[in-house]
N, C-alpha and C positions, 0 to 999 in steps of 0.2 A: 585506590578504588576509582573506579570511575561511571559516569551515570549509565541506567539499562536502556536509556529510554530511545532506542535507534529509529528513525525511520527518514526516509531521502523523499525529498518531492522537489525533483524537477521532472519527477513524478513523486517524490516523496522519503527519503533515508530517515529515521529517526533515531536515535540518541537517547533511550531513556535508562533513570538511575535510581531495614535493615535488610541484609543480605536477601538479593532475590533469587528464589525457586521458581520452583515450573511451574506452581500456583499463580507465581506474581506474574507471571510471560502470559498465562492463560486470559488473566482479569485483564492485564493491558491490551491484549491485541480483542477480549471482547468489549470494553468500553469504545476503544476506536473504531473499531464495525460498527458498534451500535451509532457510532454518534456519523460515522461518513456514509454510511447506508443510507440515510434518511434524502441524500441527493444525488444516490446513484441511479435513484427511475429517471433523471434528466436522459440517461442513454440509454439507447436503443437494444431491446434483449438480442439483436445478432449481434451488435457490437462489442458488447458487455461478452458474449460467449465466443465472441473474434478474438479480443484479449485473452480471455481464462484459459483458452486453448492456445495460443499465441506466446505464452507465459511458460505452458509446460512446453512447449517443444523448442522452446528458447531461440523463437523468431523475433520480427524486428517491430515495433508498434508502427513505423512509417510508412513500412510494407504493407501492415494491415488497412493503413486508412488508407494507402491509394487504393489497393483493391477495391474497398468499398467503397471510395470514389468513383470510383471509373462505374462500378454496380449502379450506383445511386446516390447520386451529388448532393440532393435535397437532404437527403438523412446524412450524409458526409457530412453536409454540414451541421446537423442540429447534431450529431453526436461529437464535433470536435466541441462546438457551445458547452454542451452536457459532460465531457472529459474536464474542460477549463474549470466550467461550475464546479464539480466532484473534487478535482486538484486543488481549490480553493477552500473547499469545505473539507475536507484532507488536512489539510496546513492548519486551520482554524481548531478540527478536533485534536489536533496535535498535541500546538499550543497551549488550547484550554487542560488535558487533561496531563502536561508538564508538573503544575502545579500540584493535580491529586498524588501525584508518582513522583514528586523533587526527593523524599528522602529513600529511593529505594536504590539500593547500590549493588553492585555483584565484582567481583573481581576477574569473574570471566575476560576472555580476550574478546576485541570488537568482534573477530568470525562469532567466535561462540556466540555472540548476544545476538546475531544478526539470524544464526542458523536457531538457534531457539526462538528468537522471536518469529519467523518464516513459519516455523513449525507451526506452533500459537496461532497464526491465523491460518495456514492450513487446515488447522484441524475444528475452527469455527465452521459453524453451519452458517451458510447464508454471507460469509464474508469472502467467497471467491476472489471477487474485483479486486477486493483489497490486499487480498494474498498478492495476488496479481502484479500489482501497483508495487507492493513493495518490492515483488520479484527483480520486477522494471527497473525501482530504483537501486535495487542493491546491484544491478548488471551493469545500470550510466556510471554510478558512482564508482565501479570498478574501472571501466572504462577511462575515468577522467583522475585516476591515480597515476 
């Protein structure tokens, strides 16, 4: 067995782990919305809809912020601040909610856990970014295999 509880942050991968359902992929990916939404007003609504669209057409986040660099340096910059803050308060809801989820285990394969959990916050209302994010991180963390 091994844990369910997946998610990557350098944007975020997580790892999380009796036997989980689709129940249990739904509850975790809406505690972690609930708990990393609360510092994702840090960034800017084009930014935030620069990613979510950026995510589905499977372009590059570097790409995105020079664009929007080059747009508008000022907000370039309060939204990389507001990325960093979000990725930190990411990592922290992670962390914290480890602990609620240490005994939930599934025997899926890591794809499996990773595409169910994608699912799980895709299909949250209001968790875009985070969908997003995880997208991000399950793309680097392939990348760096």
């Amino acid at each position: 067995m091994k844990k369910l509880f997946y998610f990557t942050v350098g944007l975020v991968l997580f790892s999380a782990c009796n036997l989980a359902g689709d129940e249990e992929y739904k509850n975790v990916a809406k505690d972690l919305c609930d708990c990393a939404s609360k510092s994702s007003s840090a960034i800017s609504p084009g930014m935030n809809k620069a990613i979510v669209d950026m995510s589905k057409t499977g372009g590059d986040i570097e790409a995105v912020m020079k664009t929007r660099a080059e747009a508008d340096p000022m907000m370039a910059m309060k939204d990389a601040e507001g990325l960093m803050s979000y990725a930190t308060t990411l990592q922290k809801c992670t962390k914290d909610l480890e602990g609620k989820y240490k005994n939930l285990q599934t025997l899926d394969k890591d794809k499996d856990v990773q595409d169910k959990m994608l699912k799980a916050f895709e299909e949250q209302k209001g968790c875009e970014l985070t969908a997003a994010m995880m997208k991000l991180g399950l793309k680097e963390s392939a990348k760096n295999k």
